[in-house]
C-alpha positions as semicolon CSV with decimal commas, in nm:
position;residue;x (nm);y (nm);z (nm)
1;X;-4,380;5,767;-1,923
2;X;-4,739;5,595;-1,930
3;X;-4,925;5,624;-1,608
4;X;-5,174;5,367;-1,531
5;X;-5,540;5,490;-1,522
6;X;-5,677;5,591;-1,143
7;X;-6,095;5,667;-1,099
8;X;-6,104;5,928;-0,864
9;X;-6,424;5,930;-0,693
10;X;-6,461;6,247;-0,431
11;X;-6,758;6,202;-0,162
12;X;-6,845;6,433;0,097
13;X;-7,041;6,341;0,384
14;X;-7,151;5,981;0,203
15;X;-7,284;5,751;0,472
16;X;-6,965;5,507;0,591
17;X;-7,187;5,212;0,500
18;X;-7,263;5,310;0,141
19;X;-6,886;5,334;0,124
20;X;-6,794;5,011;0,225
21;X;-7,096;4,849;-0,028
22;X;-6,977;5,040;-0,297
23;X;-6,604;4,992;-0,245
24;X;-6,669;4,611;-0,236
25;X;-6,847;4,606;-0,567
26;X;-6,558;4,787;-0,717
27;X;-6,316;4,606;-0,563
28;X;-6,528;4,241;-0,719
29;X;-6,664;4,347;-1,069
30;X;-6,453;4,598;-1,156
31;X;-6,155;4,602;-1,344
32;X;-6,045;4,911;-1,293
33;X;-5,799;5,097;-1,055
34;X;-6,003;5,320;-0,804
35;X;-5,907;5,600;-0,544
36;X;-6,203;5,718;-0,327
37;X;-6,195;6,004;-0,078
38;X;-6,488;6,051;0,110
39;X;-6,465;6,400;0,313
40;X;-6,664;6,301;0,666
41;X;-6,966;6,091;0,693
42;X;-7,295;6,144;0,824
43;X;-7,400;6,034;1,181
44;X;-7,121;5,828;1,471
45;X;-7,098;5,519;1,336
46;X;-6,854;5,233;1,480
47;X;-6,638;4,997;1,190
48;X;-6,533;4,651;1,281
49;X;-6,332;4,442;1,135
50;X;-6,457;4,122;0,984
51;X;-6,309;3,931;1,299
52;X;-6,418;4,174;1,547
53;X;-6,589;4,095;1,837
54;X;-6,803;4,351;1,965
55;X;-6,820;4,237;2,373
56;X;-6,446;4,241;2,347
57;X;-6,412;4,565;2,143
58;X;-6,720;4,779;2,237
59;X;-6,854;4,924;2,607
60;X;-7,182;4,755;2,435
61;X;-7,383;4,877;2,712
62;X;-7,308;5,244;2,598
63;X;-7,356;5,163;2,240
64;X;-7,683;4,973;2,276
65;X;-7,829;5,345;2,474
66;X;-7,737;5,571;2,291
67;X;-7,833;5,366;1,940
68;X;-7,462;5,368;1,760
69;X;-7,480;5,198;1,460
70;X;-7,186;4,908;1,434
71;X;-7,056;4,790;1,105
72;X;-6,903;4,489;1,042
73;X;-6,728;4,592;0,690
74;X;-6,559;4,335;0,515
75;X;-6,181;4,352;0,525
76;X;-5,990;4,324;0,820
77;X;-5,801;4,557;1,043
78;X;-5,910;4,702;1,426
79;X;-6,249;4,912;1,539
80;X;-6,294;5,314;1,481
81;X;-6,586;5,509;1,564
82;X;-6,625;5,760;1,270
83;X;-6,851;6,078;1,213
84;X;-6,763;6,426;0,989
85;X;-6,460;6,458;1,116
86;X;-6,318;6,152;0,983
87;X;-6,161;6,184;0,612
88;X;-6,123;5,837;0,441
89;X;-5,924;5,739;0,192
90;X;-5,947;5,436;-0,030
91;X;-5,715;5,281;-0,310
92;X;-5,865;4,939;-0,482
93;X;-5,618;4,821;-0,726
94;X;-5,491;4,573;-0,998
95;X;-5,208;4,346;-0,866
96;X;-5,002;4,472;-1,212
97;X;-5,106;4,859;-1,131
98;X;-4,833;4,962;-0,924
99;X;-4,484;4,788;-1,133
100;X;-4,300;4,551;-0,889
101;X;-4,556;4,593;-0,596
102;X;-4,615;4,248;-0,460
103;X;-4,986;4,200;-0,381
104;X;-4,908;4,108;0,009
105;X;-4,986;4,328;0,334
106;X;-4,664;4,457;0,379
107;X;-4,549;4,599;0,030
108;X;-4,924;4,774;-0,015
109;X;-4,842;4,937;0,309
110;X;-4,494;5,055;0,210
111;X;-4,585;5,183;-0,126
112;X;-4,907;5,410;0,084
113;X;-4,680;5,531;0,313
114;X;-4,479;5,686;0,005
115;X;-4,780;5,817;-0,109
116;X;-4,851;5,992;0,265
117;X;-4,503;6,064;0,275
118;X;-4,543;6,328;-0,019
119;X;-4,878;6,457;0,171
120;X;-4,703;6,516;0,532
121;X;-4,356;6,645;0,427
122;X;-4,236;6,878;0,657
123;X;-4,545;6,800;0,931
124;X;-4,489;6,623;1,256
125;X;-4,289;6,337;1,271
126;X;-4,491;6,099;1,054
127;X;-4,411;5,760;1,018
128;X;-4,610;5,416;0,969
129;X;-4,625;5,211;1,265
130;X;-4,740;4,848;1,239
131;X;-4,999;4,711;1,490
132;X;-4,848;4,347;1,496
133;X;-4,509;4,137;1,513
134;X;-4,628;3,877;1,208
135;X;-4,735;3,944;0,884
136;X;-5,064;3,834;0,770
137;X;-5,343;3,906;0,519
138;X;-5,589;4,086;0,892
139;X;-5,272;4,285;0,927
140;X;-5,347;4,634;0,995
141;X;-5,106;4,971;1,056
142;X;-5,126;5,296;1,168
143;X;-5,032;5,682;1,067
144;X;-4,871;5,851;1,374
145;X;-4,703;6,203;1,401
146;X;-4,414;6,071;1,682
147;X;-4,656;5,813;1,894
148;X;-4,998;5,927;1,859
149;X;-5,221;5,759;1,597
150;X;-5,469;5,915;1,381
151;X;-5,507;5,637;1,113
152;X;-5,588;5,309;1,049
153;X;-5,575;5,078;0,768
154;X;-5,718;4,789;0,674
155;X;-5,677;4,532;0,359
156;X;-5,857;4,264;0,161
157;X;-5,639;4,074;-0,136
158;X;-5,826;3,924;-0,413
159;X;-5,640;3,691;-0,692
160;X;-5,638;3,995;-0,923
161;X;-5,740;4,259;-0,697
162;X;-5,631;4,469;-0,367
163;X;-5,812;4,728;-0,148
164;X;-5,641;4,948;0,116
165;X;-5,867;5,159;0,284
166;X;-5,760;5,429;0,573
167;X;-5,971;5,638;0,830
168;X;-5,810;5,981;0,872
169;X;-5,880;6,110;1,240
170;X;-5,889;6,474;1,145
171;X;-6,092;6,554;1,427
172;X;-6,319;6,328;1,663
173;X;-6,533;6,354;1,997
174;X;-6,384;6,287;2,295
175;X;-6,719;6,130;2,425
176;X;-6,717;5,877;2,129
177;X;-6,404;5,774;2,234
178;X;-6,580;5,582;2,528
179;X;-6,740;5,329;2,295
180;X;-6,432;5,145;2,229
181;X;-6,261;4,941;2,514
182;X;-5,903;4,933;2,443
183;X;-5,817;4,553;2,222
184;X;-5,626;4,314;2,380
185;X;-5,460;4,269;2,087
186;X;-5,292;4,623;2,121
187;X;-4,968;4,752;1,954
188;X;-4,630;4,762;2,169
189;X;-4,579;5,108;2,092
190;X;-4,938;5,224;2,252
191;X;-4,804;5,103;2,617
192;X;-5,134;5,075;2,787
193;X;-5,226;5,371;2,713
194;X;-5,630;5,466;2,697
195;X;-5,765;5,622;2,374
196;X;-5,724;5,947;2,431
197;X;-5,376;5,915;2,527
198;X;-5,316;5,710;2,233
199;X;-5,443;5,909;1,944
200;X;-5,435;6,260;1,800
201;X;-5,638;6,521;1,592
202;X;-5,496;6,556;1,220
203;X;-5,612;6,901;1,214
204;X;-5,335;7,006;1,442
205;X;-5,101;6,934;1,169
206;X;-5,262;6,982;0,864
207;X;-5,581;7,123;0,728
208;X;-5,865;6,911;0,658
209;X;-5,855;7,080;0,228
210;X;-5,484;7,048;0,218
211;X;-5,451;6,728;0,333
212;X;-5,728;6,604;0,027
213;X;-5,570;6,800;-0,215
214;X;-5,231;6,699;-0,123
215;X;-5,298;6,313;-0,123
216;X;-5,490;6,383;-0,478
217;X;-5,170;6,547;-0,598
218;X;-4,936;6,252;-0,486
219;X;-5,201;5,988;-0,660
220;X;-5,109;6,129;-0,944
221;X;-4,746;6,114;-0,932
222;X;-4,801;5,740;-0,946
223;X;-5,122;5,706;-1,161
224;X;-5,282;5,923;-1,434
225;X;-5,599;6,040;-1,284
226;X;-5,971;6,135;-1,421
227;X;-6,191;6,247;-1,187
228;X;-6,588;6,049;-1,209
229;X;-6,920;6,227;-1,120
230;X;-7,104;5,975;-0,893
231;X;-7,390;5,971;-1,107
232;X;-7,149;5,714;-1,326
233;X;-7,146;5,471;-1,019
234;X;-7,507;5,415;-0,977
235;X;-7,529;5,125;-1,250
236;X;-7,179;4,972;-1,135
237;X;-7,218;4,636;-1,057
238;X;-7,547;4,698;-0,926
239;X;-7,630;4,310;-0,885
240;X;-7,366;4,232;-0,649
241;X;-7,450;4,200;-0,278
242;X;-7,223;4,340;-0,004
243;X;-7,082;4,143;0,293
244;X;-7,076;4,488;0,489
245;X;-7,403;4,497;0,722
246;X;-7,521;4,711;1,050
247;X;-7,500;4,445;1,322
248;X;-7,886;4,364;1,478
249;X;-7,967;4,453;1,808
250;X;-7,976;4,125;1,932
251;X;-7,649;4,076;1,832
252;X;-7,522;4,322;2,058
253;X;-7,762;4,258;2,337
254;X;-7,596;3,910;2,357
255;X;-7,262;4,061;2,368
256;X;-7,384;4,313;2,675
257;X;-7,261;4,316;3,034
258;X;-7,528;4,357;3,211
259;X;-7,661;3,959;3,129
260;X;-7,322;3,845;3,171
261;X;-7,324;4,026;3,556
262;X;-7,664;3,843;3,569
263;X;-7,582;3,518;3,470
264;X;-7,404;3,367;3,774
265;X;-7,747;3,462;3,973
266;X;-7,970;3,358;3,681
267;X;-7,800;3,015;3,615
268;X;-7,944;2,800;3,831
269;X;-8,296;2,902;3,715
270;X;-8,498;2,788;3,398
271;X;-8,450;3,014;3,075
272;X;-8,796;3,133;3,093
273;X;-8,736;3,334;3,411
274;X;-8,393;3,502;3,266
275;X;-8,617;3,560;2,906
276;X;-8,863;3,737;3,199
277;X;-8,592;3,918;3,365
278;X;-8,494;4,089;3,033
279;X;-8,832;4,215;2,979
280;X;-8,897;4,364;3,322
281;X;-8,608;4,600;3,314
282;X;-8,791;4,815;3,080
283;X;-9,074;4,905;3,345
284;X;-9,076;5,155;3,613
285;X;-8,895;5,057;3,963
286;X;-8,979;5,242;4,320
287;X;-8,723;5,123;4,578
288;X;-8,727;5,239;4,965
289;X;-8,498;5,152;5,255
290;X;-8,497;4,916;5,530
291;X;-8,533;5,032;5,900
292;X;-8,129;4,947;6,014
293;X;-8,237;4,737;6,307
294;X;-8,431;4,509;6,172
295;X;-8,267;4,186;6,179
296;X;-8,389;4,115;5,783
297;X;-8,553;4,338;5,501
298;X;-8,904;4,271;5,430
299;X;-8,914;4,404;5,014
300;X;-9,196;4,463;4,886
301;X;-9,272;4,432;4,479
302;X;-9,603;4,668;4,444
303;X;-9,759;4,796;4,117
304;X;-9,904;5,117;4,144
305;X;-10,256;5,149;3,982
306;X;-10,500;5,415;3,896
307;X;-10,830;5,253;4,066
308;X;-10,956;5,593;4,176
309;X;-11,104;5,676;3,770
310;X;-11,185;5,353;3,716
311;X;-11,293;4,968;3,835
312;X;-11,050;4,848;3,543
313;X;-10,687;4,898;3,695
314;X;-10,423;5,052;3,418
315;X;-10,090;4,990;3,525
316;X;-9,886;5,368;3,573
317;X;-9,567;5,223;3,768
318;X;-9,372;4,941;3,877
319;X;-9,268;4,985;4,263
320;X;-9,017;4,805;4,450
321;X;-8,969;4,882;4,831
322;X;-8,767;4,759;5,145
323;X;-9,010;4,923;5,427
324;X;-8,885;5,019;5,770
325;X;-8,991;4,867;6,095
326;X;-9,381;5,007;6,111
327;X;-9,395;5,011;6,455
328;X;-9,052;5,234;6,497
329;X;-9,114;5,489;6,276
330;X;-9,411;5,715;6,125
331;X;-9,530;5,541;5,745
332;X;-9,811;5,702;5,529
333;X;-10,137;5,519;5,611
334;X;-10,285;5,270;5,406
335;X;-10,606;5,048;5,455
336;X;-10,549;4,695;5,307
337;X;-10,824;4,610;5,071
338;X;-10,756;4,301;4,902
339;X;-10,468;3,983;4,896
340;X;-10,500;3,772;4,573
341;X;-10,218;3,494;4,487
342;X;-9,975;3,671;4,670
343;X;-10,016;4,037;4,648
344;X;-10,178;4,252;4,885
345;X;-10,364;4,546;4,725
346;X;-10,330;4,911;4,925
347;X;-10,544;5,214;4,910
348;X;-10,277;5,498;5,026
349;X;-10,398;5,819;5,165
350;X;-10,255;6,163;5,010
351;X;-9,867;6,187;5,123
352;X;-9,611;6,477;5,111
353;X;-9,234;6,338;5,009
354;X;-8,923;6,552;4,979
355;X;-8,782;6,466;4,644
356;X;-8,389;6,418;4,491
357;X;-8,348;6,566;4,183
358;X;-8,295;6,275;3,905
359;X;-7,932;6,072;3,972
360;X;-7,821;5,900;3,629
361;X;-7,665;5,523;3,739
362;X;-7,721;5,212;3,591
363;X;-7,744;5,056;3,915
364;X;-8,053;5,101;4,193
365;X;-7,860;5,033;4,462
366;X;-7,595;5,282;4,396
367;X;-7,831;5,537;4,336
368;X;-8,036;5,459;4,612
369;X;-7,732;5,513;4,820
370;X;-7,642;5,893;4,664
371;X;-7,992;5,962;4,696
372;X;-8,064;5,854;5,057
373;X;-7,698;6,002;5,194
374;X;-7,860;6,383;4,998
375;X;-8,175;6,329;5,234
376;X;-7,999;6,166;5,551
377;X;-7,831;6,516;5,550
378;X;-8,171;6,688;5,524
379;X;-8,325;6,534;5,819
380;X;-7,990;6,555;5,991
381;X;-8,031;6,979;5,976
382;X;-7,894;7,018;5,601
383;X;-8,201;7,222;5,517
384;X;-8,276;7,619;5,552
385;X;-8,434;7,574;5,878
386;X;-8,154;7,407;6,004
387;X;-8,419;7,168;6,143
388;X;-8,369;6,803;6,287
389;X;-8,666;6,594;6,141
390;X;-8,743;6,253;6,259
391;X;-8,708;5,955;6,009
392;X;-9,020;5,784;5,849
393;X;-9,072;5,488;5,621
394;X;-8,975;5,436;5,386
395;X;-8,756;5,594;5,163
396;X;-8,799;5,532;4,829
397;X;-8,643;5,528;4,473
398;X;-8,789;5,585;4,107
399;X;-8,658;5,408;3,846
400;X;-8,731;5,499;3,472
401;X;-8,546;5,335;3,217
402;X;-8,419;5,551;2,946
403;X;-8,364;5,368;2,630
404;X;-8,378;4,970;2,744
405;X;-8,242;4,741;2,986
406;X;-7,870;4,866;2,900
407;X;-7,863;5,214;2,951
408;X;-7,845;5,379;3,268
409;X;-8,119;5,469;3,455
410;X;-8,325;5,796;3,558
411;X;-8,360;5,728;3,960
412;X;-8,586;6,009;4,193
413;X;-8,578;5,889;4,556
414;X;-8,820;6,035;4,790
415;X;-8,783;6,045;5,177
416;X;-9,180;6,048;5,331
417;X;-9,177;6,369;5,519
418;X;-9,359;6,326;5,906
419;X;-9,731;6,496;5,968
420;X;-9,589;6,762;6,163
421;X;-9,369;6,896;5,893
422;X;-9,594;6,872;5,644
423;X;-9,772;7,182;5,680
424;X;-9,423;7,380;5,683
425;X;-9,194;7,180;5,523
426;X;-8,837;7,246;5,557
427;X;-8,653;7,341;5,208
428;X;-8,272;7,217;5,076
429;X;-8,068;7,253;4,758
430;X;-8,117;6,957;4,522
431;X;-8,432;6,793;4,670
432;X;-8,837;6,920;4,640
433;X;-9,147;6,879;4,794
434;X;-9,389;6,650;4,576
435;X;-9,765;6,583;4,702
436;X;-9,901;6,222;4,622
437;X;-10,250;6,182;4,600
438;X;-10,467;5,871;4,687
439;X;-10,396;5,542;4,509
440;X;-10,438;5,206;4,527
441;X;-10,120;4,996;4,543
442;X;-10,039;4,652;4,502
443;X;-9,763;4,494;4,702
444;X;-9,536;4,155;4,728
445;X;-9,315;4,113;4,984
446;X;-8,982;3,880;5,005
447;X;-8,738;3,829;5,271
448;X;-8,351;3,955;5,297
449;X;-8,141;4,257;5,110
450;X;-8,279;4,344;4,732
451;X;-8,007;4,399;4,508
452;X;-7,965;4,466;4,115
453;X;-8,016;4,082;4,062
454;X;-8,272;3,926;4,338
455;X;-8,561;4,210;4,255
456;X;-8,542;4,142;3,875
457;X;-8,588;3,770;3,941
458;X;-8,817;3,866;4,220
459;X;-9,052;4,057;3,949
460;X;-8,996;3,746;3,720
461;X;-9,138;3,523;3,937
462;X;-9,446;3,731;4,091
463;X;-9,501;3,962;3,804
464;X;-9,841;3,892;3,668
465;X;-10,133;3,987;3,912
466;X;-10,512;3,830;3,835
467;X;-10,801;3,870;4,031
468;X;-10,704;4,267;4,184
469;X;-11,043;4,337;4,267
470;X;-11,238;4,152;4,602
């Protein structure tokens, strides 16, 4: 019996997005049948399908930090983060390649699960399970042993052509799993269930060599296969453009949570401020508490500056603070030098502060709040002199940004430590004694409680300073 001719292409380690370009230009210029195994690619990189929404898909926050590349390839089918571990597999054929196959969803998916059938004989209890109720050309499936995925295919039918393309899970990182928010369009069979509850490492049935060889050997059951050096595939259709593309940043910075947590505050202000707001989050913050019986917080916005070097002021932080009652409790002393259009400029004397260690949060105020209960208990006696210490003002907390506006946060807060401990200052797990020197301050103050909203518009609104000097 003739065979039809298969390509067999094996990759190892080819970058995901290469794949998807060069499986398109196969699956459009040529005319030939094509299986493709590429053994792992190179860095975590998240696949969408062509309808795929990334602020319904993706924790974009997450994704936008830690700089995951997203792919929107160009079939179908649901979202996968994939690295090394994943093996894919790829068959682009002619409709009249496979006798009696009918070039729809459903029949392409029956005939691969014969092929998969041959390669997991005997392992687990594999079976195809199909994502949906209806039939349609976005239909995608999945490989389970019992009820635990570990792949997922997608299609694309031409007139003469098909493509069905799968990403083996033979092994993944449970921390990449946290990219992906489960879809709301979610199988029955997965019953709520998160990601990790939902799918399962191939390697624990198979290995990662016997599973390549053993879907090789069951190609060629169906298809006479010749094996082609990629060298051959550089010239191959080398004028056609891919759909496949690495979404922009500003894609995914639309899609992110943190403007649509915003927006309710932000709406009834003109675009320029929330265009201002978005900028702002990128500079350094310095927060500090309010004195609890004061009937309103009096916040100050105050950009530290290096003055003491020079007459021209470079910027070195951005500060926010709520201070305490001054005439309740002990502050660090400051001589007020200067108030242009709205600012008052500060010339601090040296200060001693007991220190957190840095708290990762993408939110000040719940940082602020671990951080001040770790030094509440300090001055409360949780310190190795077992020493009550009298509260100052105020209580601050750093902010630096790690990667951008959507990543969490590195926050130090600081508790000002009183004159007479500062020659002998009391010790404590977790927290450190840090030594300010002089420095010139500049500070805006507004009314009532700051939160993650009000002190970015705040900034927005007050953030250039002119005329420093008297």
């Amino acid at each position: 019996m003739n065979l039809p001719l298969m390509n067999l292409l094996k990759l190892r380690r080819f970058p995901i997005l290469d794949q998807l370009h060069l499986e398109e230009r196969l699956l459009r210029t040529s005319s030939d049948n094509w299986c493709i195994v590429n053994d792992g690619t190179i860095h975590p990189t998240i696949v969408m399908g062509i309808s795929g929404k990334a602020s319904e898909l993706l924790d974009v926050n997450s994704v936008l930090c830690d700089q995951i590349p997203v792919i929107r390839r160009f079939t179908g089918g649901g979202t996968v983060i994939v690295d090394d571990g994943t093996v894919f597999v790829t068959f682009i054929c002619n409709k009249d390649a496979v006798p009696g196959l009918q070039p729809y969803p459903r029949p392409i998916m029956a005939w691969s699960s014969l092929i998969y059938d041959q390669v997991f004989k005997g392992v687990g209890n594999f079976r195809l399970r199909e994502n949906v109720a209806d039939i349609s050309a976005d239909m995608v499936v999945d490989y389970v042993f019992g009820d635990r995925k570990f792949g997922g295919n997608a299609q694309s039918i031409t007139k003469g052509r098909w493509i069905h393309h799968t990403s083996f899970l033979w092994d993944y990182e449970v921390k990449n799993m946290s990219y992906l928010k489960v879809p709301t369009r979610a199988p029955k069979y997965r019953v709520a269930r998160d990601h990790l509850e939902f799918i399962c490492h191939m390697k624990d049935y198979i290995p990662r060599s016997a599973f390549i060889d053993g879907t090789v050997k069951a190609t060629a059951d169906h298809f006479t296969v010749r094996t082609i050096p990629m060298e051959e595939m550089e010239s191959a259709g080398a004028d056609f453009i891919p759909s496949s593309r690495i979404l922009m940043r500003e894609e995914l910075e639309d899609a992110a949570a943190p403007q649509e947590k915003l927006e309710p505050f932000l709406s009834k202000y003109p675009p320029c401020v929330k265009k201002m707001t978005s900028k702002l989050l990128v500079l350094h913050f310095l927060l500090c508490e309010e004195h609890a019986t004061d009937f309103f917080q009096l916040t100050l916005i105050a950009l530290l500056f290096n003055l003491l070097a020079s007459r021209d002021p470079v910027l070195s932080s951005l500060l926010w603070c709520r201070e305490m009652g001054e005439a309740a409790l002990e502050h660090p002393n400051y001589e007020l030098i200067h108030k242009p259009n709205g600012y008052e400029i500060r010339r601090y004397v040296s200060s001693v502060w007991m220190t957190t260690l840095p708290i990762q949060n993408i939110s000040f105020t719940d940082a602020s709040d671990n951080g001040f209960s770790q030094l509440f208990n300090y001055i409360q006696g949780d310190n190795n002199k077992k020493l009550k210490i009298e509260m100052t003002a105020p209580v601050l907390t750093q902010v630096t940004p790690s990667n951008g506006p959507f990543c969490k946060s590195t926050f130090i807060i600081s508790f000002y430590v009183p004159k007479a401990n500062q020659a002998n200052t009391p010790s404590a797990n977790g927290l450190h004694v840090q030594t300010w020197k002089n420095q010139y301050v500049a500070a805006h103050r507004f009314g009532g409680f700051a939160s993650d909203s009000n002190i970015v518009l705040e900034a927005a609104c007050h953030g250039p300073i002119n005329n420093l000097t008297p």
